[in-house]
C-alpha positions as CSV (number, residue, x, y, z in Angstrom):
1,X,-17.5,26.2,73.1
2,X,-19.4,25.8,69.9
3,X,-17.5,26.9,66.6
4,X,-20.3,30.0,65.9
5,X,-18.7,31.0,69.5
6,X,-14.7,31.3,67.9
7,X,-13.2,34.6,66.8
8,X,-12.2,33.0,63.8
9,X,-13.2,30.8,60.9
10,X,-11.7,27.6,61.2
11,X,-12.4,26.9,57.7
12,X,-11.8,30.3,56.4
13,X,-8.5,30.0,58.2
14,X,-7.3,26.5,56.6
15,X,-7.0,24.8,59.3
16,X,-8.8,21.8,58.0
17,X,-6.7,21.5,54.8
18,X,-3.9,19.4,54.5
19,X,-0.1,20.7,54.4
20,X,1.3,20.9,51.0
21,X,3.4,18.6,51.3
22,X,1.2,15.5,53.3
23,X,0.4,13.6,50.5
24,X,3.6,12.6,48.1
25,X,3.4,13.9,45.2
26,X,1.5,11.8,41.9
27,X,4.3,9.9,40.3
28,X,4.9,10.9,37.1
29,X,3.4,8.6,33.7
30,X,6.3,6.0,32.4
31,X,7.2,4.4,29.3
32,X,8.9,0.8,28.7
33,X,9.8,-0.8,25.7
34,X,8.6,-3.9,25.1
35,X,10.9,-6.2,22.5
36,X,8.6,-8.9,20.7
37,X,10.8,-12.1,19.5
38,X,10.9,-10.9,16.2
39,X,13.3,-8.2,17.8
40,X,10.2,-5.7,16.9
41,X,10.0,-2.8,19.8
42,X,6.7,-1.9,20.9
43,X,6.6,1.6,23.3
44,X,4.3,1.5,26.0
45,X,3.1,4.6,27.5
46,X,1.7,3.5,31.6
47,X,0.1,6.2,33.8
48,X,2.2,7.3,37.0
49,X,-0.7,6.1,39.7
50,X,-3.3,3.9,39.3
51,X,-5.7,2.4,42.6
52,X,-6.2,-0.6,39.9
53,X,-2.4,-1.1,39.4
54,X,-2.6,0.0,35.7
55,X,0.9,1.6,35.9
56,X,2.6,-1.5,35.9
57,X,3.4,-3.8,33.2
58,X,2.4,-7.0,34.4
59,X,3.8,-10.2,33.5
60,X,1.0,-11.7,32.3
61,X,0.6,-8.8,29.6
62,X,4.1,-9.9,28.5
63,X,3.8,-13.6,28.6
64,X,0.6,-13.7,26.5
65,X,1.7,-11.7,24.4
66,X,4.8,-14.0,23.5
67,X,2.2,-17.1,23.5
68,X,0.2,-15.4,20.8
69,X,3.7,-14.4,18.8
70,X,4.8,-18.5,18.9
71,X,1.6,-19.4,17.0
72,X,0.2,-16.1,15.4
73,X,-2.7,-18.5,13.8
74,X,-4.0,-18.1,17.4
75,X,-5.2,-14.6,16.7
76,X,-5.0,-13.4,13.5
77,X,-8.1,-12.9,11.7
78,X,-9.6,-13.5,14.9
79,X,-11.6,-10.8,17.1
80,X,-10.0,-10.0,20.3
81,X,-11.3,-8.0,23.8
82,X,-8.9,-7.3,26.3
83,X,-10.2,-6.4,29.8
84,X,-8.1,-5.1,32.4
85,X,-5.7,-3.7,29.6
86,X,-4.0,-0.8,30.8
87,X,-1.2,-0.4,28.7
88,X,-3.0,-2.7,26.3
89,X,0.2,-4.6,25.2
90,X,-1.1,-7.7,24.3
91,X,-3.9,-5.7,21.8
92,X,-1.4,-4.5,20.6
93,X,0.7,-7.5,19.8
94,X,-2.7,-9.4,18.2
95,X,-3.0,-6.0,16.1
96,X,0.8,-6.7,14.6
97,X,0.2,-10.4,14.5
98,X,-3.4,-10.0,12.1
99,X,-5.9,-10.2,14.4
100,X,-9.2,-8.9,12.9
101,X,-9.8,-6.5,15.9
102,X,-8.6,-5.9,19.1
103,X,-10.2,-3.9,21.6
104,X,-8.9,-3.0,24.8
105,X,-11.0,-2.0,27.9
106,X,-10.4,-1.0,31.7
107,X,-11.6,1.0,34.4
108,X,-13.1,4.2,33.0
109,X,-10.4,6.3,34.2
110,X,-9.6,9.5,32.1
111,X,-6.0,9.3,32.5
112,X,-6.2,5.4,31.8
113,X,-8.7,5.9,28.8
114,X,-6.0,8.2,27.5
115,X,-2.6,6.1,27.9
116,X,-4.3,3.5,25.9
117,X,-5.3,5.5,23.0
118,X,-1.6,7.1,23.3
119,X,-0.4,3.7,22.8
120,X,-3.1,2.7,20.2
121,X,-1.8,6.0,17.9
122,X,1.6,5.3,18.7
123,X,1.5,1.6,17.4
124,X,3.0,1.4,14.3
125,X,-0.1,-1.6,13.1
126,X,-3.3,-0.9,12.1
127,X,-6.4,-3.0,12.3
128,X,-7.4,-3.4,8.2
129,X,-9.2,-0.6,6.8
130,X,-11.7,-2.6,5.0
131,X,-14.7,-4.0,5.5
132,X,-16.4,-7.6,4.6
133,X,-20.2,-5.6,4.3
134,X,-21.3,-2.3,2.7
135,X,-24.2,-0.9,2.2
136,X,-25.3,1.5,-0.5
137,X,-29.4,2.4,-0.1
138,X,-30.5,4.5,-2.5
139,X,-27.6,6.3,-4.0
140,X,-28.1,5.4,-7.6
141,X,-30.2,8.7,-8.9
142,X,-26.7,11.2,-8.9
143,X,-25.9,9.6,-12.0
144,X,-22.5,11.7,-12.2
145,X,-21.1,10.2,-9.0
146,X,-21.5,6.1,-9.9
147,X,-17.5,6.2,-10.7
148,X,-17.1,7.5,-7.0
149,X,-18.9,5.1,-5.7
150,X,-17.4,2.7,-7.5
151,X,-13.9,4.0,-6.4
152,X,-14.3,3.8,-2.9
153,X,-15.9,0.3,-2.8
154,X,-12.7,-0.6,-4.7
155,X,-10.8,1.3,-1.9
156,X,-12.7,0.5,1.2
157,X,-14.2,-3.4,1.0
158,X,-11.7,-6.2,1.9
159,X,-10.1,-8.1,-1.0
160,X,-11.8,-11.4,-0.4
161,X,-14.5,-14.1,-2.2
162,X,-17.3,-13.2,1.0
163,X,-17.1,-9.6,1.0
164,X,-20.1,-8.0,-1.2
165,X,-21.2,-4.4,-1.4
166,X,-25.5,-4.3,-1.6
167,X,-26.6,-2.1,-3.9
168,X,-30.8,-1.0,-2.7
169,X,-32.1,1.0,-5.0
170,X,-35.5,2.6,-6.8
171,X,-36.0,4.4,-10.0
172,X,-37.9,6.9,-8.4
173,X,-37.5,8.8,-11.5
174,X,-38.8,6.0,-14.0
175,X,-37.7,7.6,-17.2
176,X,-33.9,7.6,-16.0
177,X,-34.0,3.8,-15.0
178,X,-31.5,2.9,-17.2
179,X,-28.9,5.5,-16.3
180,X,-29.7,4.6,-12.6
181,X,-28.5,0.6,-13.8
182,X,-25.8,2.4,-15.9
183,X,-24.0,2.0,-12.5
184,X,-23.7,-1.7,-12.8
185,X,-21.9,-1.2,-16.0
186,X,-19.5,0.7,-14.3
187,X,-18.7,-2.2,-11.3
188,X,-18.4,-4.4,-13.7
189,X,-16.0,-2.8,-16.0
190,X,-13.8,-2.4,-12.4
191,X,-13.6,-5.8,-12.1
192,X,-16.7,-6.5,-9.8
193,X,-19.0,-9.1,-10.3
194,X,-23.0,-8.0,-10.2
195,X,-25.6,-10.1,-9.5
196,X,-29.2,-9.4,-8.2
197,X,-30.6,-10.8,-5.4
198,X,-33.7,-8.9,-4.2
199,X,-36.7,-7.1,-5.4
200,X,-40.0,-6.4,-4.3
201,X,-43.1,-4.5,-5.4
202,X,-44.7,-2.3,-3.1
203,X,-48.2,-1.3,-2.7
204,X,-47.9,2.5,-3.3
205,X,-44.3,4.4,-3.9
206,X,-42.9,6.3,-1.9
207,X,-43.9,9.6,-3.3
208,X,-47.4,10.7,-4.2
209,X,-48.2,12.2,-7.4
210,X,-44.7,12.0,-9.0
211,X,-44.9,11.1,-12.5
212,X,-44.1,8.4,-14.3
213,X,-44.4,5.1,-14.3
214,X,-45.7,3.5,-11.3
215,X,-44.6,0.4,-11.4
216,X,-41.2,1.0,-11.6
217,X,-41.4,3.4,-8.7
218,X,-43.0,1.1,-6.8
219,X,-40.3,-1.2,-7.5
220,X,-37.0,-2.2,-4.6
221,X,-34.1,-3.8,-6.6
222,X,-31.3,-5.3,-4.4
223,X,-27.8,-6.3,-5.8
224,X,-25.0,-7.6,-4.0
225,X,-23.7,-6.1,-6.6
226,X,-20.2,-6.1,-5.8
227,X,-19.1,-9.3,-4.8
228,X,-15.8,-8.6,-4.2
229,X,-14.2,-11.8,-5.6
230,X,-10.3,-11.8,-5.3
231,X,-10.5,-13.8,-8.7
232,X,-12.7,-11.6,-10.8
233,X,-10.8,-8.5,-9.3
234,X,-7.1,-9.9,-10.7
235,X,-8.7,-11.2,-13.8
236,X,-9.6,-7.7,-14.3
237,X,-6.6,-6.2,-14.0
238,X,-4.8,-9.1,-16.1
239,X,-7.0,-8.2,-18.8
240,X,-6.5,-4.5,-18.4
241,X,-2.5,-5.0,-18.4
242,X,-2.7,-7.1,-21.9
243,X,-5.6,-5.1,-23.7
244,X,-3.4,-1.2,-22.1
245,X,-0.3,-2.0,-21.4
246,X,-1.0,-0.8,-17.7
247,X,-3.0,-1.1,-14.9
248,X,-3.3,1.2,-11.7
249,X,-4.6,-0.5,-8.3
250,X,-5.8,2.5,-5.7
251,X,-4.7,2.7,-2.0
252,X,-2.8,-0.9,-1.7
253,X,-1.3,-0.2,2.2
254,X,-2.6,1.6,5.2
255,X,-1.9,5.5,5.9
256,X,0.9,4.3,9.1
257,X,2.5,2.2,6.8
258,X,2.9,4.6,4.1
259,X,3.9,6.8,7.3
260,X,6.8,4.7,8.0
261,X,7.6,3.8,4.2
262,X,7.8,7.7,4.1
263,X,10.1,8.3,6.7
264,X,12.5,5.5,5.3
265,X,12.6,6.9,2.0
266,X,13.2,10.4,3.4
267,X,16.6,9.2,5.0
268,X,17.7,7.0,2.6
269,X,17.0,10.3,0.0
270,X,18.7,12.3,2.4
271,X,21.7,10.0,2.7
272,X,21.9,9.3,-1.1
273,X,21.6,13.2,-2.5
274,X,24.7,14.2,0.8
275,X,27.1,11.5,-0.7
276,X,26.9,8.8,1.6
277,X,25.1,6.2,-0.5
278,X,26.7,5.2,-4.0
279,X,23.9,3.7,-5.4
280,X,22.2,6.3,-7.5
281,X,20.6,7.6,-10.3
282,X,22.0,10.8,-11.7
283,X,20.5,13.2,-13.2
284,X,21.9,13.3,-17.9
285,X,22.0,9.3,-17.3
286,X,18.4,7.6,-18.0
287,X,20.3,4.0,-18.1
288,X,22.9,2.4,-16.2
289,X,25.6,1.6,-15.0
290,X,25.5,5.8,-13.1
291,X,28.5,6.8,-10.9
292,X,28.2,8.4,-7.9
293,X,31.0,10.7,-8.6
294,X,28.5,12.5,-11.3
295,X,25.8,12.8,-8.6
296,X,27.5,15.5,-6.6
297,X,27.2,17.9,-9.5
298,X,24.7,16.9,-11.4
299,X,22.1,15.6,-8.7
300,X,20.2,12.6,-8.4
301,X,16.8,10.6,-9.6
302,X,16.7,7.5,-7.8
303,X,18.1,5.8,-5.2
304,X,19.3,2.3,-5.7
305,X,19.2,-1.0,-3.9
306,X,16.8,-0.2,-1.5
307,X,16.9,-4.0,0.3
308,X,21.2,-3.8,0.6
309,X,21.2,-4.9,4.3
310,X,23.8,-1.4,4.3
311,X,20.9,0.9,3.7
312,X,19.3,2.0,7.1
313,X,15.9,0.8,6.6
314,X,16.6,-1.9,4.2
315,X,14.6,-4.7,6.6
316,X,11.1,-2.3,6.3
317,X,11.7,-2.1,2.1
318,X,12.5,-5.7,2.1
319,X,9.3,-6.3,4.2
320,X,7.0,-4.2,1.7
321,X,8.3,-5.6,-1.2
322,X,7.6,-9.4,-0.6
323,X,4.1,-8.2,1.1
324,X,1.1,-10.0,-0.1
325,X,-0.5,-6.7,-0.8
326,X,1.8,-6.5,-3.7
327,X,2.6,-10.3,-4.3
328,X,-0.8,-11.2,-4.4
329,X,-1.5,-8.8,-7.6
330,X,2.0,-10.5,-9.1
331,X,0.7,-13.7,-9.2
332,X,-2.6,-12.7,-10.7
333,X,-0.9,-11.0,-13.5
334,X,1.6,-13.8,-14.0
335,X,-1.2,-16.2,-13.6
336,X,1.3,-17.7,-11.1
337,X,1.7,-19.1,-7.7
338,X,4.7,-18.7,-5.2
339,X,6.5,-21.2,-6.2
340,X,7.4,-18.9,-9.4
341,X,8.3,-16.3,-7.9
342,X,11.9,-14.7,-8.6
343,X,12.9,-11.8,-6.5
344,X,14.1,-8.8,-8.9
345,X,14.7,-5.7,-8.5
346,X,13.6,-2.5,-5.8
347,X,14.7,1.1,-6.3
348,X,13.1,4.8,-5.7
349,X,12.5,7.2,-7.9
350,X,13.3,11.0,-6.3
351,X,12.7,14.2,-7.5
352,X,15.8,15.7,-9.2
353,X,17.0,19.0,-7.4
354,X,16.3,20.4,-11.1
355,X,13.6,19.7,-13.8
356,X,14.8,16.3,-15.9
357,X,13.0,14.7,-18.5
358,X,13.7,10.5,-20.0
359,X,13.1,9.9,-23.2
360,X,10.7,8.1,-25.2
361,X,11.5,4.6,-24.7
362,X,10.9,0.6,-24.5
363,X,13.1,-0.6,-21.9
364,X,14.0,-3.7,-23.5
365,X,13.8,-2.6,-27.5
366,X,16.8,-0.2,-28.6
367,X,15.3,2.6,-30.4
368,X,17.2,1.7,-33.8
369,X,15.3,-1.4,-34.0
370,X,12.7,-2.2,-37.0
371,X,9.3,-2.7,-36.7
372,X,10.0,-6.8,-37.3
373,X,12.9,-7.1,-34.4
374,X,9.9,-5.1,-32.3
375,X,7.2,-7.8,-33.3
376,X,9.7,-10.2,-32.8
377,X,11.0,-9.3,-29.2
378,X,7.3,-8.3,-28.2
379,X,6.0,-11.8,-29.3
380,X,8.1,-13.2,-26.1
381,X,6.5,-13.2,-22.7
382,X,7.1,-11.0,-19.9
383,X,8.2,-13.0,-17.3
384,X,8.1,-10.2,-14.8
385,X,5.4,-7.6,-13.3
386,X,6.9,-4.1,-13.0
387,X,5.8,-1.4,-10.9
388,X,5.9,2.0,-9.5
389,X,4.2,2.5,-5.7
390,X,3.5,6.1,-5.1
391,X,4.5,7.4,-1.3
392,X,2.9,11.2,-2.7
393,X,1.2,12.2,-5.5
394,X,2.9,11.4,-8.3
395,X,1.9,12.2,-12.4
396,X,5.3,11.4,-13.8
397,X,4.9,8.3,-15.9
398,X,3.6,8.9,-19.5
399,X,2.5,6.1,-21.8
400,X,1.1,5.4,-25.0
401,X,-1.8,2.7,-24.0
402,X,-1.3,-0.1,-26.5
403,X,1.8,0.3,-27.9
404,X,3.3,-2.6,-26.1
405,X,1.2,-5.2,-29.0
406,X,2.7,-3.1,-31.7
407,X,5.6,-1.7,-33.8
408,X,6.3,1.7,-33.7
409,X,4.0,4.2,-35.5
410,X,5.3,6.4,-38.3
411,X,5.0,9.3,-36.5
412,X,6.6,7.9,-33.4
413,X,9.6,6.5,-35.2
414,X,9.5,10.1,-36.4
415,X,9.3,12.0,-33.3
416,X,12.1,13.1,-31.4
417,X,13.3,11.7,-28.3
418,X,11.9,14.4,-26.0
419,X,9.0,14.9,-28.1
420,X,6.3,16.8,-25.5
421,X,3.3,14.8,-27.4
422,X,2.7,11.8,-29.0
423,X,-0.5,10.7,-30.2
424,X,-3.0,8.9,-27.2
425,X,-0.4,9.5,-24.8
426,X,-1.9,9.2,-21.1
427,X,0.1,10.9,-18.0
428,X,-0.7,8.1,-15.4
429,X,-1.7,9.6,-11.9
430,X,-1.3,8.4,-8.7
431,X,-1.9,8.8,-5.5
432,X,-0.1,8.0,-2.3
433,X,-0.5,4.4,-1.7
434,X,-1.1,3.9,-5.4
435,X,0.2,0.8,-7.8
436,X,0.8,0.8,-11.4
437,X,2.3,-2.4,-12.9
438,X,2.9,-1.9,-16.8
439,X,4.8,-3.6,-19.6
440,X,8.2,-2.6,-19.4
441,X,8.2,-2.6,-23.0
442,X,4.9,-0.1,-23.6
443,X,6.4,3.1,-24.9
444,X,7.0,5.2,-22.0
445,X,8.8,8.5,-20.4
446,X,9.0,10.4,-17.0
447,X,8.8,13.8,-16.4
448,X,10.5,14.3,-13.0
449,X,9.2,18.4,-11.9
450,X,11.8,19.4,-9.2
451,X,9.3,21.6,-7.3
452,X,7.2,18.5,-6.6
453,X,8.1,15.6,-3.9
454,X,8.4,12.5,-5.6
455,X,9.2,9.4,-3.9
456,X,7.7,6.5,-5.9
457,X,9.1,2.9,-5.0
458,X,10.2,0.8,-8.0
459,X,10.0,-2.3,-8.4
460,X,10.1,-5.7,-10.3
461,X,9.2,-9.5,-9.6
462,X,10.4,-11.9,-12.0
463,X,9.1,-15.6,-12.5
464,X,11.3,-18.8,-13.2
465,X,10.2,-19.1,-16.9
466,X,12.4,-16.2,-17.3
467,X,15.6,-16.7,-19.3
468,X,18.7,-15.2,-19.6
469,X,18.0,-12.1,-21.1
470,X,15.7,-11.0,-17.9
471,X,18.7,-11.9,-15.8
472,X,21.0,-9.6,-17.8
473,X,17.8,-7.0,-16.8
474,X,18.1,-7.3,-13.4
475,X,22.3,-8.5,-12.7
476,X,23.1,-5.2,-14.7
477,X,22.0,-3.1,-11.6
478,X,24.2,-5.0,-8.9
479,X,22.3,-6.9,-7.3
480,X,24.3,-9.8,-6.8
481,X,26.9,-7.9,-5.3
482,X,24.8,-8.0,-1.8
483,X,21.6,-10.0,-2.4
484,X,23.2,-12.9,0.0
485,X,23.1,-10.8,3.0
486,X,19.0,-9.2,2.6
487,X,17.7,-9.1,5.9
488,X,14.4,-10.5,6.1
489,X,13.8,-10.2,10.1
490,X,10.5,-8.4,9.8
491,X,8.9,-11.4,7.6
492,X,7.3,-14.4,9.8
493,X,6.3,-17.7,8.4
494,X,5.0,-18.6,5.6
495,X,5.8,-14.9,4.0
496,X,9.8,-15.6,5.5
497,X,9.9,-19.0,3.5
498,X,8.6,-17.2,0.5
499,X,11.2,-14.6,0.4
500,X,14.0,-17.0,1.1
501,X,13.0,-18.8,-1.4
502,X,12.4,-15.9,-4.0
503,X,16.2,-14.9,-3.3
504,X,17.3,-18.8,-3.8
505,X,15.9,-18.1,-7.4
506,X,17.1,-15.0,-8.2
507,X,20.9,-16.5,-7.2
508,X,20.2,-19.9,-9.2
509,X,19.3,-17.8,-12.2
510,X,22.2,-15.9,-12.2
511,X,24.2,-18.4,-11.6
512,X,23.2,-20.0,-15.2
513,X,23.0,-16.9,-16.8
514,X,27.1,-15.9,-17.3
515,X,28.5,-12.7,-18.2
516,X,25.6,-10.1,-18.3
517,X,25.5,-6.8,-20.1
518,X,23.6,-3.8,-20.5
519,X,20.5,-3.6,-21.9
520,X,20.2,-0.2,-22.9
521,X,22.9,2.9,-22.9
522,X,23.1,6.3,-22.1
């Protein structure tokens, strides 16, 4: 009997589909933790089914990926593809490690395609945000925007002798030539060197009939104009430091470490302002020593001690503050290497729960002193950097550029200690992921607004040609009380023996140093 021949629709009637229940249902996707040897967790998502057995994690993944962790020099700085990756575990691993990139392939699955960027967003590493090349062709003529441009080759190229920014250009508008090379002036004066390695004449320009002169339209100028020198850059800023008193470096760390940075701060905050941490700045106090019995009514500004191994998240603080991100700019303003390095000090500074206002001050100079005990104390050198690392935007730092050279005006002898204005003052803006190192003894304030999120690490690294009087600076806030027991897990090699060795000078010097006292009161 042919089917056309049935009373009924075989199809129509579902008798060729399968029972619900014939094939077993799709497993579910799974996650397992995977603990690197330097007790780091990694989460990894895996699909539930795979054909290509991408929702297992394989031994090899795992062994690999403790091979490359015994000898990071194996892949960092180093480009990696991964085929087969499926979780992409050992990508991951080379992205924590340094490699230069790591990219992970496999069959073009969605559901595949889409665990691995999971576990790509979910990695707490990022690749560096730089780059060794860019590439500016014909930006020059929008004469308002060189500072711009200039900003975000600052912000964007990688910190290193071989990376270089070209700079292609024409005048096509020959009588503004020299604001089109004004932009040079402005690289330069950010600490860039320019030098010009192209041009070439061409037989008609681009642009019939435009006036002007003809040669110069005619006329492709190349720079690499923006050799990003580590040297010149730090020269730069060593210069700006002496001749201001401060200097700001944009955007130091990457957006998911400034995530996690972020959420540390948030709980130690949250801890500090509920009681359960005594190490605090209260609100009234601007110097210490500050008890934690005042904070309860009259609030908190800071948040001290930030590497105690007692403070949950003490091993990510101590990890940011011997970084090379900030080190490196230390030694160039100390014109230093490791070797004198001396670790100091590493606080936050919060926004009070009401508006709170420091005075007018030098943090080293009492405010009764004359203008020759000024001269004389600012004649000695500053064997430390001091800075403030912005996790939000944060405008609460005033200065008076300069005024770390000199004695005291007249008028700011006579202002009071509050006073709203002083002549030149600057308000010194930041943005999250911002630095500003500056003289400790520039004259300076903070304005803390409580309706704004302030969470601004603070910190200071001291070098060994510091005496006694640096030590009473930095013994006066406690630090000796746990600096023995700072947990440096989440350091590795070379950057592990540096911090080790930066605490075994801190201890040395305050060892010789005796009975410390307060700088500063009240």
């Amino acid at each position: 009997m042919a089917a056309e021949d049935l009373p009924i629709d075989l199809s129509e009637a579902g008798f060729m589909d399968d029972p619900e229940d014939y094939y077993p249902p799709t497993p579910p996707p799974t996650k397992e933790i995977f603990t690197m040897k330097s007790g780091k967790a990694i989460t990894l998502h895996l699909v539930g089914h795979s054909p290509t057995e991408a929702h297992t994690l394989w031994n090899g993944a795992k062994i690999i990926s403790d091979y490359f962790e015994k000898d990071p020099s194996r892949i960092k700085g180093k480009t990696m593809l991964e085929l087969g990756a499926a979780s992409g575990l050992p990508s991951l691993v080379a992205a924590i490690l340094g490699a230069k990139k790591a990219v992970m392939t496999d069959f073009p699955d969605p559901d595949i395609v889409a665990t691995m960027q999971r576990n790509i967003d979910e990695c707490d590493e990022t690749m560096e945000a730089r780059f060794d090349v860019l590439v500016l062709a014909d930006l020059l003529f929008r004469h308002s925007e060189h500072g711009a441009l200039v900003k975000t080759i600052r912000e964007t190229m990688r910190r290193s002798p071989e990376s270089v920014a070209y700079v292609f250009f024409t005048s096509y508008r020959p009588w503004k030539k020299d604001l089109d090379m004004a932009f040079f002036d402005v690289a330069r004066d950010a600490g860039l060197e320019v030098e010009q390695v192209e041009e070439i004449h061409l037989e008609k320009p681009l642009f019939k009939d435009d006036p002007g002169d003809l040669d110069v339209q005619k006329t492709v100028k190349g720079f690499a104009d923006c050799s990003c020198s580590t040297d010149v850059i730090y020269v730069s800023l060593c210069f700006a430091l002496e001749r201001d008193g401060f200097v700001v470096v944009k955007a130091i760390a990457s957006p998911a470490k400034l995530e996690r940075l972020r959420d540390a701060s948030t709980k130690a905050t949250s801890l500090a302002r509920s009681g359960g941490w005594p190490h605090v700045r209260t609100v009234g106090k601007q110097f210490p020593p500050w008890s934690a019995a005042d904070a309860a009514e009259k609030g908190i500004w800071g948040v001290q001690h930030l590497m105690n191994p007692d403070l949950g998240g003490h091993d990510l603080f101590a990890e940011q503050y011997f970084s090379e991100e900030v080190l490196s700019i230390v030694r160039e303003l100390l014109q230093c290497s490791d070797d004198d390095l001396v670790m100091e000090l590493f606080n936050m500074l919060v926004r009070p729960e009401s508006d709170f206002e420091l005075r007018w001050h030098r943090d080293d100079i009492p405010a009764e002193a004359s203008a020759q005990e000024e001269m004389e104390r600012l004649a000695k050198p500053a064997f430390h950097a001091q800075y403030n690392f912005a996790l939000f935007d944060d405008d609460s730092l005033v200065v008076v550029p300069g005024s770390h050279r000199r004695a005291r005006t007249d008028a700011e002898r006579e202002a009071g200690p509050f006073e709203k204005v002083l002549p030149d003052q600057l308000v010194v803006k930041l943005g999250p992921g911002d630095i500003v190192f500056y003289n400790n003894n520039i004259l300076h304030r903070g304005v803390y607004d409580s309706s704004k999120e302030r969470m601004t690490l603070h910190g200071s690294v001291g070098h060994v040609g510091g005496s006694a009087l640096r030590a009473r600076n930095v013994l006066q806030h406690g630090v000796g009380d746990w600096v023995a027991g700072c947990n440096f897990s989440r350091l590795e090699g070379r950057d592990r023996e540096r911090a080790e060795a930066m605490r075994e000078r801190l201890v040395k010097m305050g060892s010789a140093s005796g009975d410390v006292g307060y700088s500063l009161q009240g």
